[in-house]
N, C-alpha and C positions, 0 to 999 in steps of 0.2 A: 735418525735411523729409519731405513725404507720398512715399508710394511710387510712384511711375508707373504707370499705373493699365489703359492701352489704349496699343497699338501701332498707328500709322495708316500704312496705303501708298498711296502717290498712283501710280497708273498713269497715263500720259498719254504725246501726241507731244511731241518735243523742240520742237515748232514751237508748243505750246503752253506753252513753258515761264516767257514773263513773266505771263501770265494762272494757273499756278500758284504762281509765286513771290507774286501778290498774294493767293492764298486763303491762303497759308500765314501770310502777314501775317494775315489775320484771324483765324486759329485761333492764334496766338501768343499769350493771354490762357488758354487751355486748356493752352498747353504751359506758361508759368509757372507754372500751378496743378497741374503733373505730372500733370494727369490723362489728356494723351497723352500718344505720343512719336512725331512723324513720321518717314517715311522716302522719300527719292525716289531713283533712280539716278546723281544728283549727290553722293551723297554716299559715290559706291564710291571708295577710294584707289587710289592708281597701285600696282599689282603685283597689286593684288585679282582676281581673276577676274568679271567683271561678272554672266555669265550664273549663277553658285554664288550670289552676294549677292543679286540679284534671287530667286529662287528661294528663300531660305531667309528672307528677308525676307517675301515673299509668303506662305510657309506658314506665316510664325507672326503674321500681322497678324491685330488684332483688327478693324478697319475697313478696309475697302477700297473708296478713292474711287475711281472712274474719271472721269475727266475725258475728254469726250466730248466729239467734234470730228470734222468731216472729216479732218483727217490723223491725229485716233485710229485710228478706223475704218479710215483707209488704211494703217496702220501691222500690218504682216504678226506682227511682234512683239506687237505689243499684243492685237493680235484671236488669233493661235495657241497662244501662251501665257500673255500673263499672266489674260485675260479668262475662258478656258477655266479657267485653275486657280482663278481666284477666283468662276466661278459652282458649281464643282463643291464648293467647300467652303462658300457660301452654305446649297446648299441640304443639304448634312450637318450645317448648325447652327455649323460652327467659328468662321463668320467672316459679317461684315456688310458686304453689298456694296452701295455706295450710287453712283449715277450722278450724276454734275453735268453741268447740259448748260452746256459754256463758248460754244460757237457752233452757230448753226443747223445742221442737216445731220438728212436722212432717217435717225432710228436705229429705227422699226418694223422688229418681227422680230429685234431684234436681239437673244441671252440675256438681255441684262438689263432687256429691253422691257416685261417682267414687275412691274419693281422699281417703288417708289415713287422718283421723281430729284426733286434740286435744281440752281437753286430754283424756290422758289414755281408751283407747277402748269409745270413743265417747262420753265418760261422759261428759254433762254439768255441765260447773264452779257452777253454783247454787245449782247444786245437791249435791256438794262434803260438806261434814260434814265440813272443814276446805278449804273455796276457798283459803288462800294460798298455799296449798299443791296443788288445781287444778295450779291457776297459775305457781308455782315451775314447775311441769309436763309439764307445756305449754311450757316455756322459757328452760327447758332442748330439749324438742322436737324439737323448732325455733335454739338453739345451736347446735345440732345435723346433719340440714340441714347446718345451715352455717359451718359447717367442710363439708361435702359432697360438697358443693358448691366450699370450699374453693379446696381441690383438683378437683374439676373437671373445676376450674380456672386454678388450677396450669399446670394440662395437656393439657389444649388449650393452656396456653402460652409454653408449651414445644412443643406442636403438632405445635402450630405456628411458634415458632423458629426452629424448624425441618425443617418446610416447608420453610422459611424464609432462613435459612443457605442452603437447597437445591437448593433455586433457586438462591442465591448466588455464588454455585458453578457451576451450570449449566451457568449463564450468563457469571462467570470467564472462564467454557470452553470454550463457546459461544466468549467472547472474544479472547480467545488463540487462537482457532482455527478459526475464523474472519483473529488473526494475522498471522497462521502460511499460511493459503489461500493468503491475502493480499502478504509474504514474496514470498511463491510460484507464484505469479502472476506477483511480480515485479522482480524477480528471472528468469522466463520467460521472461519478458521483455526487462531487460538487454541483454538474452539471444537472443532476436531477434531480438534486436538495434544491438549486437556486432555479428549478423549473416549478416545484413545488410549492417554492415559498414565492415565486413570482404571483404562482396558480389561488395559493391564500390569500395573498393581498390581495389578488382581484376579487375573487370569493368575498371577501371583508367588505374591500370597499363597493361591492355589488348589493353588500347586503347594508354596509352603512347610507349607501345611496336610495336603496331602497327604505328602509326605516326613516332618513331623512325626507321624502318624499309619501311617509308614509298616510293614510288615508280611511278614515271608516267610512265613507262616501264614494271611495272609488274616481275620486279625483284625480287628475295628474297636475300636479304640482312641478313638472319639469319646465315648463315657460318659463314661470314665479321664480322658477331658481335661477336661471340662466339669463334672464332679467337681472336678478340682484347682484349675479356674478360678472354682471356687465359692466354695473355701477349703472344703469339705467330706472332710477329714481323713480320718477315722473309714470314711466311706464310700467312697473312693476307696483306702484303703487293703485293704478289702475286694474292690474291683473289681481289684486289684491283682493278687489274689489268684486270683480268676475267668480273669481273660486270660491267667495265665500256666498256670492249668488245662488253656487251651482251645489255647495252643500246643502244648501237650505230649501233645494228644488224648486230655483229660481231663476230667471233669465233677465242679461240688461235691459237697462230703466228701469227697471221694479228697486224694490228697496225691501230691507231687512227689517219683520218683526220683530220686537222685544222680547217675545216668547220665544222665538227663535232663535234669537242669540242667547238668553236665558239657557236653553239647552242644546245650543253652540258643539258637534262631536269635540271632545277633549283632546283625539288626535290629531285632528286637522287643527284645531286650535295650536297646537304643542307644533305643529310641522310649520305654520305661516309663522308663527313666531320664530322658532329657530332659524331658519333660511334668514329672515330677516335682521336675529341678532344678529348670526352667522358673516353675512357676506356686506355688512356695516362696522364689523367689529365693534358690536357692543355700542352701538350710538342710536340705532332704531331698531322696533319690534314693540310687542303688546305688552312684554314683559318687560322693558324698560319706561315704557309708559305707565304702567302699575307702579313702577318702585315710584315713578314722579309723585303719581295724584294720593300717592300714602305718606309721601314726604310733606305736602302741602294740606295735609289734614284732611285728607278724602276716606272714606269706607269702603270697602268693595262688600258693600249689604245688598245692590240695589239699586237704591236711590240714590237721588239728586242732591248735590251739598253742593247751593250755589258760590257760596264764597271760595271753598275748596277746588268747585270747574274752574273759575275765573282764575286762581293763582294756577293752577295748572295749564290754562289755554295761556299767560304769562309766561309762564317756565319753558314750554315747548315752543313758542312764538307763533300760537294761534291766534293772538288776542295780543295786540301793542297800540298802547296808549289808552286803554280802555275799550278798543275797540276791536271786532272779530275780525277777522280780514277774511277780503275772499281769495275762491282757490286759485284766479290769478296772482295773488299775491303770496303764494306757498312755494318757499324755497326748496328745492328738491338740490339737497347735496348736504353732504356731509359734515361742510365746516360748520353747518346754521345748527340751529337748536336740538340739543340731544332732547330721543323722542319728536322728534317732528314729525317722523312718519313713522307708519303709516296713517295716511290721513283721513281715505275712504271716504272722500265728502261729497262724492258721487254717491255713496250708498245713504247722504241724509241723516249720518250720524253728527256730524258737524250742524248742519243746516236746524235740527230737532233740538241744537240745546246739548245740555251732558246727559238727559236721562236717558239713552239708550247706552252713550259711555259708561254712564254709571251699570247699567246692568250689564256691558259688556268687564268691566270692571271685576264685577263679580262672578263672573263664568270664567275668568283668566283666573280669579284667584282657588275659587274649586278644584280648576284643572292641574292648581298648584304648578303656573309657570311662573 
């Protein structure tokens, strides 16, 4: 079953009411086909309030016939309210006010004198030699409007679906572009986090670089390292040599006092040694030379323990076969003797015996490397 399509209100006087009881018969082919739905004030129930149903009936009707008569017109009701609400919403578009003139009577002047009325060229139903042929005219005329009505429904719900699918697609771009912003912002983001954390790590390793090279002498330790980071041996064992010179505010060919190395700065001590564990992985440095000469029965008090120097110039491969070798004969690499180097026998630590080892011995172990 179709849906009901228009709502129609018959305005009139009671004293007209068998002349609308006969249009409503001819509109009754309309109302089977639910494309109206009349309404008159006969059809308020008992307890209803008449003047509410009139009223709420009139502001939602989609047609609005007046049926027009001298005791329309005389009808204080008819002309102050219903007539007044239904041209006022006429001309806002809501509502379709059509006049039928059922009997003669002067309506010039009157609001809806304006209107096109039924039927046919303003003839009153009573004047027509056969009122059903007025009525037939009337009910073709009210069918006429309800096709007119019916597309200019159909084009607000197209104009509304228009507008409806437009704003649907503006809020789709609205959100795409929301999302493509939001991607750009956390896209950014990322990009500022992994600026930051690039900016740390360099920070870190500026500052591990620096602690690694760090110095209470004001040394640069940057050769020594890029030397050992070379795997150039030979030569960094030389610069080894140099730096600990130049702590002791000394220059080459000179050579290091005991007292000196006795109190050796602990960071520059703690810096040549690590570079050295460092960039040997744990096979040479001051601090693997300590674990030797403590594993072979040595003190770091000080002094001298010849039997303990000897197993230890043994262990490191300073001393083979009983005998010390010279520093042409000092392997600079990795595979030979853990603890080999550093060897510093340019600095006369070698050449002097273990007793300045030995005091260096004991300035590694204070420094607790």
């Amino acid at each position: 079953m179709s849906e009901v399509s228009f709502k129609l209100f018959f305005s009139y006087s009671h004293k007209d009411e068998t002349l609308r009881d006969e249009l409503a018969k001819h509109l009754t082919i309309l109302e089977y086909q639910r494309v109206i739905s009349s309404w008159h004030d006969r059809k308020i129930l008992p307890g209803q309030e008449w003047d509410h149903q009139i009223n709420d009936n009139l502001n939602t009707a989609d047609i609005i016939l007046l049926l027009v008569s001298s005791d329309f017109l005389f009808s204080r009701y008819c002309w102050d309210v219903e007539v007044k609400r239904a041209i006022e919403r006429h001309d806002k578009g809501e509502a379709c006010v059509i006049p039928v003139i059922l009997r003669s009577v002067d309506w010039a002047g009157a609001p809806f004198a304006r209107l096109q009325a039924l039927p046919k060229n303003a003839k009153p139903v009573k004047s027509w030699t056969d009122q059903d042929e007025a009525f037939t005219d009337v009910a073709r005329g009210i069918r006429a409007v309800v096709e007119e009505l019916k597309q200019k429904r159909q084009r607000k719900r197209e104009e509304t679906e228009r507008q409806r699918q437009e704003t649907e697609a503006l809020r789709r771009q609205r959100e795409q572009e929301e999302a493509e912003k939001l991607k750009r912002e956390q896209q950014a983001e990322i990009r500022r986090q992994e600026a930051e954390r690039l900016k740390r790590e360099q920070e870190e390793a500026e500052k591990l670089r620096q602690n690694e090279l760090a110095s209470e002498k004001g040394v640069d330790y940057t050769k020594l390292r890029d030397l050992l980071a070379a795997k150039k041996w030979k030569e960094a064992d030389y610069e080894t040599y140099l730096v600990m010179l130049q702590v002791v505010g000394r220059k080459d060919g000179d050579w290091i006092r005991s007292e000196e190395l006795l109190n050796f700065p602990c960071t520059d001590l703690r810096t040549i040694d690590r570079l050295w564990v460092k960039y040997s992985n744990g096979h040479f440095g001051f601090s693997v030379q300590k674990e030797i000469y403590l594993s072979v029965g040595g003190k770091p008090d000080g002094q001298y323990y010849k039997e303990a120097w000897e197993k230890f110039g043994d262990r490191v491969g300073w001393r083979v076969k009983g005998n010390w070798i010279d520093y042409s004969q000092v392997t600079f690499d990795t595979f030979f003797s853990r603890g080999h180097l550093p060897l510093l026998a340019r600095g006369g630590l070698v050449g002097l015996g273990g007793v300045k080892w030995g005091v260096l011995f004991s300035r590694i172990q204070t420094c607790k490397l």
